[in-house]
MDAnalysis code that builds the backbone (N, CA, C; Angstrom):
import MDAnalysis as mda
import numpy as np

u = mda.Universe.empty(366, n_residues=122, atom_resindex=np.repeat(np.arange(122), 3), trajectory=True)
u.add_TopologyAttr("name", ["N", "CA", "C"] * 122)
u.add_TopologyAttr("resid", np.arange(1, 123))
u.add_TopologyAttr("resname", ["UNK", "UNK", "UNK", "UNK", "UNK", "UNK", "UNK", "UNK", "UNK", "UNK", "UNK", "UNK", "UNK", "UNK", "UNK", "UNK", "UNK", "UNK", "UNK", "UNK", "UNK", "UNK", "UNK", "UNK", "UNK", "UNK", "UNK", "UNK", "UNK", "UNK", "UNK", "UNK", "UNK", "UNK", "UNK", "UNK", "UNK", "UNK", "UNK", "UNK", "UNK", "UNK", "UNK", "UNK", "UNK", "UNK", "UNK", "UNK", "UNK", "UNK", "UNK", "UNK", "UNK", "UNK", "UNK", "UNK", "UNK", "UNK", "UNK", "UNK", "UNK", "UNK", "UNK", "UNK", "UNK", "UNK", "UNK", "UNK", "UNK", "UNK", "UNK", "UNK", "UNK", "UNK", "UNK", "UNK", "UNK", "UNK", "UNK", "UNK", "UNK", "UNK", "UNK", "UNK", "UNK", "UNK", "UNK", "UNK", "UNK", "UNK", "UNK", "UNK", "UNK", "UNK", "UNK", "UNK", "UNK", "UNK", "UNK", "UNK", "UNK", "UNK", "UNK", "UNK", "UNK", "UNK", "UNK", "UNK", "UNK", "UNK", "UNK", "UNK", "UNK", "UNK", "UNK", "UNK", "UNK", "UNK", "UNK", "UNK", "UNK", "UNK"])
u.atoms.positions = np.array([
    [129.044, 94.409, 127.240],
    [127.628, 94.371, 127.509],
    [127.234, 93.014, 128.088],
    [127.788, 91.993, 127.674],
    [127.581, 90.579, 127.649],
    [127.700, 90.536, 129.468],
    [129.289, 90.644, 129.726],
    [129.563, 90.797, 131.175],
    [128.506, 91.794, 131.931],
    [128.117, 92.953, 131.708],
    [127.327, 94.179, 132.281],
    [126.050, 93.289, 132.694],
    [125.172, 92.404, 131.514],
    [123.934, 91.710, 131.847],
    [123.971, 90.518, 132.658],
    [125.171, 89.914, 132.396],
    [125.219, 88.846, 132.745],
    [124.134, 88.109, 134.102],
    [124.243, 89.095, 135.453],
    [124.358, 88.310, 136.962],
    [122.667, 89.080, 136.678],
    [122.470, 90.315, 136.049],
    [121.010, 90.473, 135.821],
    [119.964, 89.059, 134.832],
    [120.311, 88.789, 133.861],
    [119.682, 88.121, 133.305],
    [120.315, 86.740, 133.545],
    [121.128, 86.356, 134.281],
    [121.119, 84.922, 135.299],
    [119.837, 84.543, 136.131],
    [119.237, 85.411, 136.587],
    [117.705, 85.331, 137.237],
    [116.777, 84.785, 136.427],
    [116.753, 85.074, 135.353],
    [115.974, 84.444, 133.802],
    [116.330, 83.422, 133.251],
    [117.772, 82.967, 133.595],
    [118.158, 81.783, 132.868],
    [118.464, 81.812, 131.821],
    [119.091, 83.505, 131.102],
    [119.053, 83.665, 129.770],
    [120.153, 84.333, 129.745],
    [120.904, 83.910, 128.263],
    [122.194, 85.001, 127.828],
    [121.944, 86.187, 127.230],
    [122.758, 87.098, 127.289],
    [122.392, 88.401, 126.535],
    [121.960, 88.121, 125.149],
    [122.913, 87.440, 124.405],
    [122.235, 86.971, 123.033],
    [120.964, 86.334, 123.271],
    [120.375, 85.705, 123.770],
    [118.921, 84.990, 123.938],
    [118.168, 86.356, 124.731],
    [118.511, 86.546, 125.494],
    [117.857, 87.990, 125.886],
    [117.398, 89.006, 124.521],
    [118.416, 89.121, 123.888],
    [118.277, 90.122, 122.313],
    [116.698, 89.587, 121.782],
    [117.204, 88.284, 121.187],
    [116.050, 87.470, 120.644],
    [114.866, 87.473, 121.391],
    [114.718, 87.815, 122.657],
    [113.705, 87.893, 123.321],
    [112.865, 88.974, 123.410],
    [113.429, 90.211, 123.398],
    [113.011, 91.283, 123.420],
    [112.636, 91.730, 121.775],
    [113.196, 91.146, 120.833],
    [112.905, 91.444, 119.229],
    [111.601, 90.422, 119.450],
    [111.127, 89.290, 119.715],
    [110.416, 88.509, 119.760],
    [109.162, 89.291, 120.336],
    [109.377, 89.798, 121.325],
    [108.173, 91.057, 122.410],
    [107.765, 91.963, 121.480],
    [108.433, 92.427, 120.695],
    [108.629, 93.823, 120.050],
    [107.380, 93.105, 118.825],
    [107.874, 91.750, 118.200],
    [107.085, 91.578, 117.418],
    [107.243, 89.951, 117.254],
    [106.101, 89.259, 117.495],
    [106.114, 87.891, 117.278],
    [105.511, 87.240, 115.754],
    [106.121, 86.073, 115.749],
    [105.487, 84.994, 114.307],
    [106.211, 85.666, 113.207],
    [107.562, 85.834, 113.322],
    [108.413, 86.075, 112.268],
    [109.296, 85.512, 111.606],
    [109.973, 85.494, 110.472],
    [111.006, 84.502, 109.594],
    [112.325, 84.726, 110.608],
    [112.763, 83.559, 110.068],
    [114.612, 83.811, 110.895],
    [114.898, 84.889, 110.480],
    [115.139, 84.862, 109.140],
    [116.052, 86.038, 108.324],
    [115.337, 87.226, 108.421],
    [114.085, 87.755, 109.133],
    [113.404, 88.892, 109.256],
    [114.290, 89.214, 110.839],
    [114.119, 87.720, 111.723],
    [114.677, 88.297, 112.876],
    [116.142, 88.520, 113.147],
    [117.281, 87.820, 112.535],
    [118.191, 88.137, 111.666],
    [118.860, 89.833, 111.337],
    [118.015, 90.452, 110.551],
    [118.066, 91.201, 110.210],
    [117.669, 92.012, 111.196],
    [116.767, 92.443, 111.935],
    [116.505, 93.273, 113.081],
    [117.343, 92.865, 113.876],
    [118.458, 91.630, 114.129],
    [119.144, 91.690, 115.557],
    [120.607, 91.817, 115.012],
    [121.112, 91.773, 113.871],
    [122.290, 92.073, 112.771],
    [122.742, 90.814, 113.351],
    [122.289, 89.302, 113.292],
    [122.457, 88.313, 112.972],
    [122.890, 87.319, 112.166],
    [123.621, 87.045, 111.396],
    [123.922, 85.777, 110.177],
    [123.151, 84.170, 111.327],
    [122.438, 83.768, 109.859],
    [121.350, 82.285, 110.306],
    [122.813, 81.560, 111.121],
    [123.696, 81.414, 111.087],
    [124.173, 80.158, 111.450],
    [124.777, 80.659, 113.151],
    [124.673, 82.104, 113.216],
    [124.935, 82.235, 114.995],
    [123.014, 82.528, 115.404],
    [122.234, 82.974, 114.831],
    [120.718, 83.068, 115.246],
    [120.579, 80.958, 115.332],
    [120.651, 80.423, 114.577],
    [120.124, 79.157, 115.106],
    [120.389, 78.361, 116.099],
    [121.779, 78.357, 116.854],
    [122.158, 77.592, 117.429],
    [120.816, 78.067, 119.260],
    [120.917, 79.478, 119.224],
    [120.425, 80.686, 120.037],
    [118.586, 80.251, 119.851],
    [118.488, 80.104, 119.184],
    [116.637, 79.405, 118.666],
    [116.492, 77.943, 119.118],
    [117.437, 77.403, 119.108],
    [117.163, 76.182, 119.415],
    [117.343, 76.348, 120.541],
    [118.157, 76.980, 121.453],
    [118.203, 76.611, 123.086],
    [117.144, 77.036, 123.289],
    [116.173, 78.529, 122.515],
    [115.236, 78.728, 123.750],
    [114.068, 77.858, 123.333],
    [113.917, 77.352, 122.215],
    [112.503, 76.237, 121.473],
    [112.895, 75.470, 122.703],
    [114.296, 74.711, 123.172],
    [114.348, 73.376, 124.055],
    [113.792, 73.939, 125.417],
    [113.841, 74.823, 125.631],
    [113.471, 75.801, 127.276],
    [112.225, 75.846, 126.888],
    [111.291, 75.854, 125.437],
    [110.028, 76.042, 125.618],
    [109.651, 77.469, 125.634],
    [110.574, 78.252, 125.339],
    [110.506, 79.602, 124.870],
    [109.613, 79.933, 123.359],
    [110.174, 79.324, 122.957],
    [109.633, 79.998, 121.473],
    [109.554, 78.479, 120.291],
    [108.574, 78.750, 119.768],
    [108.499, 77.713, 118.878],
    [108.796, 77.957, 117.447],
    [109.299, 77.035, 116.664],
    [110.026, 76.933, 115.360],
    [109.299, 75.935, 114.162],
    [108.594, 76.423, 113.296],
    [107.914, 75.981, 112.350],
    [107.985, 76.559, 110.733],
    [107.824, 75.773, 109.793],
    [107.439, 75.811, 108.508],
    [106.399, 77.194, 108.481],
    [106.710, 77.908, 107.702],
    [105.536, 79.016, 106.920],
    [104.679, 77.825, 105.726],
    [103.153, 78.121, 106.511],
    [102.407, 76.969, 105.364],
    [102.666, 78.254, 103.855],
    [102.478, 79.405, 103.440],
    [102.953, 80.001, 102.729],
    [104.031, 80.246, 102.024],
    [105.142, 79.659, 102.610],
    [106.326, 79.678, 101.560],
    [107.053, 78.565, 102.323],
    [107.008, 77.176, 102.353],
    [107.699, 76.047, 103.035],
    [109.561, 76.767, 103.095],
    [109.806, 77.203, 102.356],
    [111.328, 77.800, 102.741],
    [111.581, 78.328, 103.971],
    [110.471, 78.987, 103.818],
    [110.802, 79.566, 105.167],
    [110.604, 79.553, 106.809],
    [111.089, 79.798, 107.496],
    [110.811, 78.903, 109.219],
    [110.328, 80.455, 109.782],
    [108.988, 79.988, 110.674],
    [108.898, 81.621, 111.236],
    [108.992, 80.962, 112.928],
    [109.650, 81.819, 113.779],
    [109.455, 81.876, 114.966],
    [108.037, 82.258, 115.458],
    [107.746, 82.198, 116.626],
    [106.589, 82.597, 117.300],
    [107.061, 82.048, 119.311],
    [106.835, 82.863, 119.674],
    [106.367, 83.086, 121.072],
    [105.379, 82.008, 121.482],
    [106.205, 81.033, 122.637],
    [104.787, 80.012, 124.030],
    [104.508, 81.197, 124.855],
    [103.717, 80.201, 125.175],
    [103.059, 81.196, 126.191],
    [104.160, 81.652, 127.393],
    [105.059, 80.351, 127.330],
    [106.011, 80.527, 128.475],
    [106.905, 81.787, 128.429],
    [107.077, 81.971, 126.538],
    [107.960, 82.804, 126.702],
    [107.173, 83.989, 126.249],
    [105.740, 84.566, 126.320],
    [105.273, 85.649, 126.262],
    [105.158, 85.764, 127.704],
    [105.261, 84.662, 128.952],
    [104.997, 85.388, 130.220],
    [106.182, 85.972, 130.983],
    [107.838, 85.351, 130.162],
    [109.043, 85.963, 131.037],
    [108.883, 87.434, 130.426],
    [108.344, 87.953, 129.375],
    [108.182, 89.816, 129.428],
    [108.135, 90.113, 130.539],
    [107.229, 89.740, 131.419],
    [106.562, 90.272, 132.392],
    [108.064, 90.379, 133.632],
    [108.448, 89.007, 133.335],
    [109.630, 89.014, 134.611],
    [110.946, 89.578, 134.125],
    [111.392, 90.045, 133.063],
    [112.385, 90.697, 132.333],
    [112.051, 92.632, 132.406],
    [110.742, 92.703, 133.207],
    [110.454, 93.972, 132.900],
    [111.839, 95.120, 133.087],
    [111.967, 94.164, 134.269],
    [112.918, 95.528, 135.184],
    [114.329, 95.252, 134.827],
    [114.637, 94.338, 134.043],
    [115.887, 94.380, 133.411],
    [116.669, 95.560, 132.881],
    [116.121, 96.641, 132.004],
    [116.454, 97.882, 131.765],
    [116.748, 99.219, 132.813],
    [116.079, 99.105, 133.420],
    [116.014, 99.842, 135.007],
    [117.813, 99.035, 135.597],
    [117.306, 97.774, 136.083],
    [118.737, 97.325, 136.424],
    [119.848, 97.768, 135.691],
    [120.387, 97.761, 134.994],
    [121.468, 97.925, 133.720],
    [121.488, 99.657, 134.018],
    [120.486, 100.245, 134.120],
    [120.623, 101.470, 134.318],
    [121.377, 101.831, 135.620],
    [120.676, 101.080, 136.793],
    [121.403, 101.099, 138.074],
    [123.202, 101.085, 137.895],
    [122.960, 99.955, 137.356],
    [124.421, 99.302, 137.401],
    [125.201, 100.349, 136.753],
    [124.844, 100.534, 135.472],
    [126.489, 101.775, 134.723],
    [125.985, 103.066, 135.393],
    [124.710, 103.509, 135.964],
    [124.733, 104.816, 136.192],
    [124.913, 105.849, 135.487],
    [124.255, 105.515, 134.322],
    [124.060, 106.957, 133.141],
    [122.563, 107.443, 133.793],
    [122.347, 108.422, 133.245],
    [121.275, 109.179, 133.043],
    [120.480, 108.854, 132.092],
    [118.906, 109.050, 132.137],
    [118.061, 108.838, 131.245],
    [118.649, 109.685, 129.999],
    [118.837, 110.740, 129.956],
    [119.243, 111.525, 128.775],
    [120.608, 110.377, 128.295],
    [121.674, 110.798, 128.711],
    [122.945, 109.762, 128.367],
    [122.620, 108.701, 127.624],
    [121.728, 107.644, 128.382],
    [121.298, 106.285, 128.043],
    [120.417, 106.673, 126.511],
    [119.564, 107.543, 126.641],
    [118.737, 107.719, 125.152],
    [119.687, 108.578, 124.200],
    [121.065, 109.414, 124.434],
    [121.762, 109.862, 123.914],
    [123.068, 108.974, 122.916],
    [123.420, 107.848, 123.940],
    [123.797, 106.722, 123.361],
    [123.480, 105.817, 122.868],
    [122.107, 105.293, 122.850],
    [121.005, 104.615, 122.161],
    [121.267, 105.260, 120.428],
    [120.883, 106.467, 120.716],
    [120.449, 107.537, 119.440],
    [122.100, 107.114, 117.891],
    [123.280, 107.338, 119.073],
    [124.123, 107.405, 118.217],
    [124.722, 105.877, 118.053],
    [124.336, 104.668, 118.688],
    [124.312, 103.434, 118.328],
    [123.535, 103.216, 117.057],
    [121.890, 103.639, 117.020],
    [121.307, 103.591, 115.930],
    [122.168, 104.682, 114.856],
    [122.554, 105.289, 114.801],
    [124.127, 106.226, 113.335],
    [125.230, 105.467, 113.407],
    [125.313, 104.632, 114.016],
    [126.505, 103.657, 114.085],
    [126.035, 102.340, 112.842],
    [125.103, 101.848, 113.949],
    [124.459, 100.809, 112.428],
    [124.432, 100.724, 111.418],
    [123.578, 102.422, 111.263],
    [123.302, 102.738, 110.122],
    [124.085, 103.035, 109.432],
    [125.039, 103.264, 109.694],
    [126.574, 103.914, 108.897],
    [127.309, 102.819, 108.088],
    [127.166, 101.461, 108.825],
    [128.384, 99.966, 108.820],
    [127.703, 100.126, 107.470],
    [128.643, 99.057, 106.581],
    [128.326, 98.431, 105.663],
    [127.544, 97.396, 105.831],
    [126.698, 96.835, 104.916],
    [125.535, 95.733, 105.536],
    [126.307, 94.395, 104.645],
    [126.866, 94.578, 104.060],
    [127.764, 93.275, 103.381],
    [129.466, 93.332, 103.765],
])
């Protein structure tokens, strides 16, 4: 997959792993590591290194919860609520490229999510 996105999300300046984080970030902003973590099947010590490149790009910012100081919540700049806009057609591309079918593509989606769900979570 990594190779498949690659020369697409080179236009963005972003790796597939930072791409992930980006699109969980769209989906839903101002969240804990370990919330985003968990939605991207992450362990903190490969999610941080990946948070800090895009905080230094000015992507996303990294702060204290005044509610529970333990915890760090991400949140979305503006910079990086406006690459949505330029990442739109990223999915379309990827589609081009392997040449599945809308059905296929939501058919393999479907049984990725029974895959997940199946692993052991420890």
């Amino acid at each position: 997959m990594t190779n498949a996105y690659r020369p697409i999300l080179s236009e963005l300046d972003l790796t597939y792993p930072q791409y992930l984080v980006m699109l969980a970030l769209w989906e839903r902003d101002d969240v804990t590591i370990s919330s985003l973590g968990d939605r991207l099947y992450l362990d903190f010590g490969t999610l941080t290194p990946l948070l800090r490149r895009l905080e230094g790009r000015a992507l996303i910012v990294r702060k204290r919860d005044p509610a529970d100081e333990r915890n760090v919540k991400i949140s979305l700049t503006r910079q990086g609520r406006s690459l949505r806009k330029a990442a739109a057609d990223v999915p379309k591309q990827l589609r081009c490229l392997i040449q599945l079918s809308r059905q296929q593509t939501a058919s393999l989606r479907q049984d990725l999510k029974l895959l997940l769900q199946a692993l052991p979570t420890s």
